[in-house]
C-alpha positions in Angstrom: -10.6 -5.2 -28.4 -8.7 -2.4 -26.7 -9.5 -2.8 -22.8 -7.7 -1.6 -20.0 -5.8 -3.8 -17.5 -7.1 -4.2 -13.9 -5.4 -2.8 -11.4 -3.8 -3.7 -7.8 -3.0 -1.6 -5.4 -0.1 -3.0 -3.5 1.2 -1.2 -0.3 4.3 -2.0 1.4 4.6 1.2 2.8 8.6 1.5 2.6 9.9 2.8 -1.0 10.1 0.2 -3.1 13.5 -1.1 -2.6 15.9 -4.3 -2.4 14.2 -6.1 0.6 12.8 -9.3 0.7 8.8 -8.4 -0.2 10.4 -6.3 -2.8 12.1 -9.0 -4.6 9.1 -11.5 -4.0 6.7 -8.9 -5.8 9.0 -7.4 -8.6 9.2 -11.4 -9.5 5.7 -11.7 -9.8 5.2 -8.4 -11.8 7.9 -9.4 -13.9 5.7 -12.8 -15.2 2.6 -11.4 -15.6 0.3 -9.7 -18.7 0.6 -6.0 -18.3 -2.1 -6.0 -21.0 -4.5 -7.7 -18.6 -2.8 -6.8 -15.1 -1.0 -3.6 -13.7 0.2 -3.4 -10.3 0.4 0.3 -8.7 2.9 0.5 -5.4 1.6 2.9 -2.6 4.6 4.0 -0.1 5.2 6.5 3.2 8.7 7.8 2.1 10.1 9.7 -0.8 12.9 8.1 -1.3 13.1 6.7 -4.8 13.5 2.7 -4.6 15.5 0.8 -7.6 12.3 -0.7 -8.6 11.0 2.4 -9.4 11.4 3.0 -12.8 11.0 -0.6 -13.8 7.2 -0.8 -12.4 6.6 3.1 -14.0 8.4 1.5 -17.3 5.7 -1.2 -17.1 3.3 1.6 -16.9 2.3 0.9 -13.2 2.2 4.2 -10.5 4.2 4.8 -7.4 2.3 6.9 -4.5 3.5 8.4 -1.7 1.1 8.7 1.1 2.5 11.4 2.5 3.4 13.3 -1.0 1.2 16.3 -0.4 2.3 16.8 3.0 5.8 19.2 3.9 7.7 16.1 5.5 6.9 13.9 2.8 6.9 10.8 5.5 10.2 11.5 6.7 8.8 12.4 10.4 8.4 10.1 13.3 5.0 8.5 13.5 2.5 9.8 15.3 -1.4 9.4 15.7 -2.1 12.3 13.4 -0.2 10.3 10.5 -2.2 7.2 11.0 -5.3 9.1 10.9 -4.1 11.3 7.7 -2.8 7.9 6.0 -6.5 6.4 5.8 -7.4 9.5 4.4 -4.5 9.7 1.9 -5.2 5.4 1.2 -8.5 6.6 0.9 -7.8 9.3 -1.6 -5.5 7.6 -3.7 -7.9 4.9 -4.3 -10.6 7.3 -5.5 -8.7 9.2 -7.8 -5.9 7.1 -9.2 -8.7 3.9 -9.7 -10.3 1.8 -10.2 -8.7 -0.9 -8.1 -9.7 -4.5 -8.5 -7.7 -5.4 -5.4 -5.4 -4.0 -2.6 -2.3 -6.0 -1.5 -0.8 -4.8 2.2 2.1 -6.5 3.1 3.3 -4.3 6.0 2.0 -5.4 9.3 2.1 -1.9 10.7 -0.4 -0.4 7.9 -2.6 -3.2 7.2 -5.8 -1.6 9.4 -5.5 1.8 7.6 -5.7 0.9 4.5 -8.2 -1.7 4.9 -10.6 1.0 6.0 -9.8 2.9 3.5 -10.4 0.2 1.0 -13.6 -0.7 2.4 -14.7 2.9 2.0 -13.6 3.2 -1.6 -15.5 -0.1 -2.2 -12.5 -2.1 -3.7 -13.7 -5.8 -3.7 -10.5 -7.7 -3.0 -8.5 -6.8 0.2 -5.3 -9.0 1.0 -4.0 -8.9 4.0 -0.5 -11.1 4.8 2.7 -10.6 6.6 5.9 -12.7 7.0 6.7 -10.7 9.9 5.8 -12.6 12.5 5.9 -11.4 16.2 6.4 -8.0 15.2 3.5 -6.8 17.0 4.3 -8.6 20.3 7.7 -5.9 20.6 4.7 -3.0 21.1 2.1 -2.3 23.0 -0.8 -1.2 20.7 -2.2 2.0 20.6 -5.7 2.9 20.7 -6.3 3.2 16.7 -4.1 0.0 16.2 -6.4 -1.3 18.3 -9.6 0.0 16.8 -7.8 -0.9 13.2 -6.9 -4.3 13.6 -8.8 -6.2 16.5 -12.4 -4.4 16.1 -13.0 -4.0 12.6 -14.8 -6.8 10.5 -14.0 -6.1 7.2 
C-alpha cells in the first residue's frame, strides 16, 4: 500500500535555526514516521538555518514567505508585509498541499496565517507560544488587532 504522508505546515517564521522552538521541533521530527508524517517549515527570511538540509533530507519543504518578493524578508515590517504574508500563507498552502495541520509558533504571525488557513480550509490550526508578555512591549496595530482579538476561527 504506497500512500503518501500527511503533511504539517509549521511556521516559526524565523529561518529555521539553533533557537529554542527549533531544537524542541527538530526533536520531534526526528522521532516520528516520515512514511506516515512530513513536517514542511514556512519562514520570512532567506537565510539558510542548520536545520535546513536535515528536514529537506527527510523529504520535508522549506518556504520563505517572502521568496518571490525583491527583499526576500530582509526589510523592516510594515502593514503592506502583513497583508502580503496572508496572501503568501495563503498561497503556499494551496499549492504546496495538502496540509492536514498548521503549527504557528511565533506570536507575531499567528493571526495571518490563521486566516490564511481558514481560507485554504486546513482542518487543524495550532496556535501556542512560550513567549509570554511579548505582546504587552507593543501597542497593537490595527490588523493585529483585527488578526488576533476579532477573528473566531
Amino acid at each position: 500500500m504506497n500512500t503518501k504522508p500527511k503533511r504539517v505546515l509549521f511556521i516559526s517564521g524565523l529561518p529555521f535555526d539553533i533557537g529554542g522552538i527549533e531544537i524542541s521541533a527538530m526533536s520531534i521530527y526526528r522521532g516520528i514516521d516520515k512514511e506516515k508524517l512530513l513536517i514542511d517549515i514556512a519562514v520570512r527570511k532567506p537565510q539558510k538555518g542548520c536545520f535546513h538540509d536535515e528536514i529537506e533530507g527527510y523529504g520535508g519543504r522549506i518556504f520563505n514567505i517572502f521568496e518571490s518578493t525583491r527583499h526576500k524578508g530582509n526589510k523592516k515590517w510594515n502593514i503592506l508585509m502583513d497583508l502580503y504574508s496572508i496572501y503568501s500563507y495563503y498561497k503556499i498552502m494551496k499549492t504546496y498541499g495538502p496540509f492536514n495541520a498548521i503549527h504557528i509558533v511565533h506570536p507575531i504571525f499567528d493571526g495571518f496565517a490563521i486566516i490564511a488557513a481558514k481560507l485554504a480550509k486546513i482542518p487543524t490550526r495550532i496556535v501556542h507560544s512560550h513567549n509570554t508578555g511579548f505582546d504587552d512591549k507593543y501597542q497593537p496595530n490595527m490588523i493585529k488587532l483585527l488578526t488576533q482579538k476579532h477573528w473566531k476561527l
